[in-house]
C-alpha positions in Angstrom: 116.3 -53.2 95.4 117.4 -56.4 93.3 120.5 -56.7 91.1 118.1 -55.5 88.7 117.8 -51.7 89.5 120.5 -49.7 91.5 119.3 -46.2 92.7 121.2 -43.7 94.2 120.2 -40.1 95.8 123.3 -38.3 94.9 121.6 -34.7 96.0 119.1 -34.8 98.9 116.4 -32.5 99.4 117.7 -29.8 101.7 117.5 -29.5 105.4 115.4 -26.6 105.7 112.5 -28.9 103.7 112.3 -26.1 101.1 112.1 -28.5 98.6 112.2 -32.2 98.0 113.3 -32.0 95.0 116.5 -34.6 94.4 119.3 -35.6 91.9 119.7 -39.5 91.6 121.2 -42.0 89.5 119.2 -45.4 88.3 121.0 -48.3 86.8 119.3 -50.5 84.6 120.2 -53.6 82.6 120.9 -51.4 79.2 122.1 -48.4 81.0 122.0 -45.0 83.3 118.9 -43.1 83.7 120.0 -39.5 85.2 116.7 -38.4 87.8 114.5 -36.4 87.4 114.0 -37.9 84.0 111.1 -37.6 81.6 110.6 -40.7 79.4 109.0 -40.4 75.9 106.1 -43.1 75.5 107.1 -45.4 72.4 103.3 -47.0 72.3 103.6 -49.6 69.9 107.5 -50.0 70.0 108.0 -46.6 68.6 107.8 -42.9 69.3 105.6 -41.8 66.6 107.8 -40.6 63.5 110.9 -41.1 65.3 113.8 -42.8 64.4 115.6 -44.2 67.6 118.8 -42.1 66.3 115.9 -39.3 66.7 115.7 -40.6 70.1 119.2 -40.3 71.1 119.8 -36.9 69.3 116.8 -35.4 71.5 118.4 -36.6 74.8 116.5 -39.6 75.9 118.0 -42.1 77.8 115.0 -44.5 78.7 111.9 -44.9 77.1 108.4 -46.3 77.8 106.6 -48.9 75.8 103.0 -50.3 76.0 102.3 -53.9 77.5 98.7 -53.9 76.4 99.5 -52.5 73.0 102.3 -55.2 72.4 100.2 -58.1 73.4 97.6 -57.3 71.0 99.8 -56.2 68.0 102.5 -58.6 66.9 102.2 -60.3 70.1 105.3 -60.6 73.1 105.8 -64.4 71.9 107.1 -62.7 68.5 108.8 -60.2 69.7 110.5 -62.8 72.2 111.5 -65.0 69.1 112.8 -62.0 67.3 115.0 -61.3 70.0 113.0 -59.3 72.6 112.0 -55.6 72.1 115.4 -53.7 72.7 116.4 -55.6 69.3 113.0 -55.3 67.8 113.1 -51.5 68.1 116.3 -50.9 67.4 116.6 -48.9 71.1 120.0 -50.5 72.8 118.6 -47.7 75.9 116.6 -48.8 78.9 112.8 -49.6 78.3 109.8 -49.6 80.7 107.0 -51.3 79.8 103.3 -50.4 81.7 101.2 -53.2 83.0 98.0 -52.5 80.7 96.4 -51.2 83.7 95.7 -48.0 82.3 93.4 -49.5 79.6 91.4 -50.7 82.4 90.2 -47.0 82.8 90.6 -46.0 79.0 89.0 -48.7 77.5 85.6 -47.8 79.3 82.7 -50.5 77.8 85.6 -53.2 76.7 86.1 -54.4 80.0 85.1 -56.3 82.8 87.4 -56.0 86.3 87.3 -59.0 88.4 89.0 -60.0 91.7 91.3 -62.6 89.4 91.7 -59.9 86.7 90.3 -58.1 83.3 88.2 -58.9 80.7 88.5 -56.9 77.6 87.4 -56.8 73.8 90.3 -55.5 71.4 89.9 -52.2 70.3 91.8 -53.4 67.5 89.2 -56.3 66.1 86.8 -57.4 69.2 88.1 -60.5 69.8 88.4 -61.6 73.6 91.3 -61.1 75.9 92.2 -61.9 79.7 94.4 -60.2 81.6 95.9 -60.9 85.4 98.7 -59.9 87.6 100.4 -63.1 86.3 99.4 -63.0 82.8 100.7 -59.6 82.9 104.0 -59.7 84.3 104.7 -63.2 81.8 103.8 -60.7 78.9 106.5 -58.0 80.1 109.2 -60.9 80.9 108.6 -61.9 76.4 109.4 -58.5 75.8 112.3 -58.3 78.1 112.2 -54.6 79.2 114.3 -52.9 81.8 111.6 -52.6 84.2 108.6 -54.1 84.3 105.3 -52.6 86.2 103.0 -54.6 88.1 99.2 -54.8 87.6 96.5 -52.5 88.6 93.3 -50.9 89.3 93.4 -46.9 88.5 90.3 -45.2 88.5 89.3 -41.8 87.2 90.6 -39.6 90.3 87.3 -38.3 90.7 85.6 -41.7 91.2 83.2 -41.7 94.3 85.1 -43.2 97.4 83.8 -46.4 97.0 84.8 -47.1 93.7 88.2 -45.3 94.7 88.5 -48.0 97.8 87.6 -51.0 96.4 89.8 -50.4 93.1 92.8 -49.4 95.7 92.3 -52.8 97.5 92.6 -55.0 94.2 95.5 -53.3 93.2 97.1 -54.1 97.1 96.0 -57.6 95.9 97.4 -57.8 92.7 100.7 -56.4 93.6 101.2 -59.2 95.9 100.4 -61.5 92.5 102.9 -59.7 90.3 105.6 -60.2 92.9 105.1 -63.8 93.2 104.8 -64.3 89.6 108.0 -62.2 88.3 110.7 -64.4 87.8 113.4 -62.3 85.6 116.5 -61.6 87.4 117.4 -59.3 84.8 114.5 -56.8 84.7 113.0 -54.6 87.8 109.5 -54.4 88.8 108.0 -51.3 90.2 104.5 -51.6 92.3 101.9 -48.7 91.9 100.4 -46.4 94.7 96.6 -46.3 94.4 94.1 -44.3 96.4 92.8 -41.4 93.7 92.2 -38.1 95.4 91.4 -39.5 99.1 94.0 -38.4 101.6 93.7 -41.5 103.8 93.6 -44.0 101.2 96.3 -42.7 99.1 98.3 -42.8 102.6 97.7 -46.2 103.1 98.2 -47.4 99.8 102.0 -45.7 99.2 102.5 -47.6 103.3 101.4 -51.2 101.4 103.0 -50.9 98.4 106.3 -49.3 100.4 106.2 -52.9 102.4 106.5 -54.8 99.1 110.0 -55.4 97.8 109.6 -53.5 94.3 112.6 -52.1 93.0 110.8 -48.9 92.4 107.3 -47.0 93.3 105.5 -45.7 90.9 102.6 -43.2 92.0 99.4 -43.6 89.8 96.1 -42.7 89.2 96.8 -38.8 88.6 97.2 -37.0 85.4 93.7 -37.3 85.1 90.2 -35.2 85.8 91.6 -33.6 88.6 92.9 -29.8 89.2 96.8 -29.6 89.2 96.3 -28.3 93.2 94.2 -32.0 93.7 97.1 -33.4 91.9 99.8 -32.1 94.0 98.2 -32.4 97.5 97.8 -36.2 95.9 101.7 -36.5 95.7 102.1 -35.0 98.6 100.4 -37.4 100.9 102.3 -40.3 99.1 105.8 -38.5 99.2 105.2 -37.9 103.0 104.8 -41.8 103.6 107.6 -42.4 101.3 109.8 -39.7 102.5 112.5 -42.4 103.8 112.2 -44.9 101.4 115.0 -45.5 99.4 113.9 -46.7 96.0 112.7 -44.4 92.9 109.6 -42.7 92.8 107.4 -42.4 89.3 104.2 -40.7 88.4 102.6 -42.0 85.6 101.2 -40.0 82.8 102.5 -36.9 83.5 104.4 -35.1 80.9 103.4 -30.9 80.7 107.0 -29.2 81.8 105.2 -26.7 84.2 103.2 -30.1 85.4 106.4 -32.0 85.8 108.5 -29.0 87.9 106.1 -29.0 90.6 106.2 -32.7 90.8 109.6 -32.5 91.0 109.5 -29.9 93.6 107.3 -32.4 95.8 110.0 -35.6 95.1 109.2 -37.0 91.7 112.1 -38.5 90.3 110.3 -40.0 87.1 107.6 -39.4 84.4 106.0 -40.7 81.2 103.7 -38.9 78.8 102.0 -38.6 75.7 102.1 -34.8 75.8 105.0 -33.4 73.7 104.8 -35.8 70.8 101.1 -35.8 70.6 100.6 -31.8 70.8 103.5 -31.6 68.4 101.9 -33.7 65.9 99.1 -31.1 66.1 101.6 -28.2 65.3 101.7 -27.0 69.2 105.5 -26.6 69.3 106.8 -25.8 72.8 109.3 -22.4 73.5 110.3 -20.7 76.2 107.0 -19.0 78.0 104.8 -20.7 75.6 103.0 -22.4 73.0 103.7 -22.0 69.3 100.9 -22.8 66.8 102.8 -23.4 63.9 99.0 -23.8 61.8 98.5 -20.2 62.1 98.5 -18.1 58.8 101.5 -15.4 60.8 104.4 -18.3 60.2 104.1 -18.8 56.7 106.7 -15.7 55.6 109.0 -16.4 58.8 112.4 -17.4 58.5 113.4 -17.7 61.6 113.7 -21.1 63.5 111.3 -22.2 65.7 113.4 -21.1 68.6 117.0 -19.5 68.5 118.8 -21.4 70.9 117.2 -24.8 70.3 119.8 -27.5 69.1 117.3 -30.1 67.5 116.9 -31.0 63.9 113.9 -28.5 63.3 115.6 -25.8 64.8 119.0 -25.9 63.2 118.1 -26.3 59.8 114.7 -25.2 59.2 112.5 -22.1 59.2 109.3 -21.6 60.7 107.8 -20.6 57.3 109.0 -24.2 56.0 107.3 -25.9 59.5 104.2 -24.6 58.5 104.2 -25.2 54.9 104.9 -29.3 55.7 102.0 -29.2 58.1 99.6 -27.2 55.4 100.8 -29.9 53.0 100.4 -32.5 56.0 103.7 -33.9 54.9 105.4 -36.3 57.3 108.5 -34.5 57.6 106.6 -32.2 59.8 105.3 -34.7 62.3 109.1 -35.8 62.9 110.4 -32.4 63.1 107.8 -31.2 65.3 108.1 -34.1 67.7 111.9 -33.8 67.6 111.6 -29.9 68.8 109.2 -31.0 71.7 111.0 -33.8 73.3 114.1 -31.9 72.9 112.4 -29.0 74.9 111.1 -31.1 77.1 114.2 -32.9 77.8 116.6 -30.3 78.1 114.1 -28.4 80.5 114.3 -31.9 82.7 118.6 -31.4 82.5 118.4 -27.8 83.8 116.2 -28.8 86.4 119.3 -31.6 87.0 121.9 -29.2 86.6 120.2 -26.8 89.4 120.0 -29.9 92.2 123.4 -30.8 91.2 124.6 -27.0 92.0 122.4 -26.4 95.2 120.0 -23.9 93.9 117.2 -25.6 92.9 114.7 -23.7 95.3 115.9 -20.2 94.1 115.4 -21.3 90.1 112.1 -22.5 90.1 110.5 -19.2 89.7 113.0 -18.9 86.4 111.9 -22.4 85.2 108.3 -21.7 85.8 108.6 -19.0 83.5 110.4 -21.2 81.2 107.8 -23.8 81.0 104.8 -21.1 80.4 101.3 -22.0 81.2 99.5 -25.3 80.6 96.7 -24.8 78.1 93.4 -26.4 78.7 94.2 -28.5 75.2 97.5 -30.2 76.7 96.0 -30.9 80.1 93.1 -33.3 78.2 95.4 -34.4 76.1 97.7 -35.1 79.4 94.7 -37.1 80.5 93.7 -39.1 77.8 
């Protein structure tokens, strides 16, 4: 790893392989990132109806921002006049921006993928943009983040093989681009593991990727159309090749806590996700065991708080009755109070899974924290996908 990124295992899996689940320490330019570690996705420089003292009262410690979004909409060159994005958001935390690749998949009929790169229309007004490995990686070194992600090709997992193939080869490709072209002493770069839901290419793609000096590996591709038991034997094919390998491992998109506990379980140290803010801003607000709906006609005469024990703004000072008035009303107030319940559920589920690697009894808790994290419903696992 460079001067960039310093990671640490401090807890190893166990001996007896009953899990490879492990505690570890990340150093980044703005700070410590305690692993495993979920990071909320601040899009377009901003966790929807979050203040960044939001941020730090939930119990985040790294966020994600968008690279294709930010290109768009002001632009990196502004944000790199206005003093780069930690100072443009107000976040003095450690960032990671994504390369855009995910848009390649998302944006369906806007793009074109060619050897050199992508072709895509805005979403935003239709005008005409090209992105590359290179053109990518200068777009993350405007915006200055901790950790910058190089360039790639995911596919839907359940792409035919040789769609799956060819897309896994051009990311191999374009890795080797986004090396060359990364020139920031001050900011990691983390490759991404290709391969979709084929054992042997998702094999060979964490042993290329593992050759490359990146500071970190991020495994990609997942959190998509397939079944969690696709998903998993996925990780577990990459987490085999990278079972020695002494750099961080991330998989994108993934943000359900049930989700994110197996993961773990199989050697995750790091995820990113939509999830908790987007479902909360629908009134789905997370508790132990379950889902709340806080829409439904039963909360408007209850006074207590969303959940007992929860220390977040919501929770402390508001009733469930007053939640679901301010989403009736579809005042904003809501959103924020809703997304601050989430993420601090979500968090704080990601510190007891810390605090039970740092104590040694990680295997013997997970039936407790699966119980915890309740069932994913078939609404958070598209919305995990989309």
């Amino acid at each position: 790893m460079t001067g960039a990124a310093r990671f640490r295992v401090l807890t190893p899996g166990p001996a007896d392989a009953s899990t490879r689940a492990r505690l570890g320490r990340l150093e980044l330019e703005h700070g410590v990132v305690e692993t495993p570690q979920f990071m909320p996705v601040g899009t377009n420089a901003t966790v929807k109806a979050l203040h960044p003292d939001d941020l730090v009262e939930v119990g985040a410690s790294i966020l994600l921002a968008n690279t294709y979004h930010l290109y768009l909409r002001p632009g990196h060159e502004r944000i790199a006049r206005l003093g780069g994005l930690h100072r443009f958001m107000a976040w003095d935390g450690p960032i990671l921006t994504d390369s855009g690749g995910f848009q390649v998949v998302s944006l369906g009929d806007l793009r074109v993928v060619d050897d050199d790169g992508v072709t895509f229309r805005s979403h935003l007004d239709g005008s005409v943009h090209r992105f590359t490995p290179e053109g990518a990686i200068e777009v993350q070194g405007a915006l200055g983040a901790d950790v910058a992600v190089a360039l790639d090709q995911p596919v839907v997992p359940s792409s035919p093989r040789p769609i799956v193939a060819e897309a896994t080869e051009r990311t191999h490709r374009w890795a080797e681009r986004s090396l060359a072209a990364h020139d920031r002493p001050d900011q990691a770069l983390f490759g991404i593991v290709q391969g979709g839901l084929e054992p042997d290419l998702r094999a060979e793609s964490a042993r290329r990727i593992a050759a490359m000096p990146f500071d970190g590996i991020c495994i990609g591709g997942l959190a998509g159309d397939e079944s969690a038991e696709q998903r998993e034997a996925a990780i577990d094919v990459a987490v085999d090749v990278l079972a020695d390998d002494p750099r961080p491992r991330y998989l994108m998109g993934l943000g359900s806590p049930a989700d994110m506990l197996e993961a773990v379980h199989r050697g995750i140290d790091l995820f990113d996700s939509v999830l908790p803010a987007r479902v909360a801003r629908t009134g789905q607000l997370w508790v132990p065991g379950g889902r709340l709906n806080i829409r439904n006609a039963r909360y408007l005469d209850d006074p207590a708080p969303v959940q007992a024990d929860c220390p977040c703004i919501a929770c402390r000072s508001f009733s469930r009755a007053y939640l679901a008035h301010l989403f009736r009303a579809r005042e904003l107030l809501g959103y924020r109070l809703a997304t601050c319940h989430n993420l601090t559920f979500t968090l704080d589920f990601m510190a007891r899974i810390r605090d039970a690697l740092r104590a040694g009894i990680f295997p013997a808790t997970i039936p407790e924290l699966r119980l915890r994290a309740g069932p994913v419903s078939r609404a958070e696992a598209a919305v995990q996908s989309a």
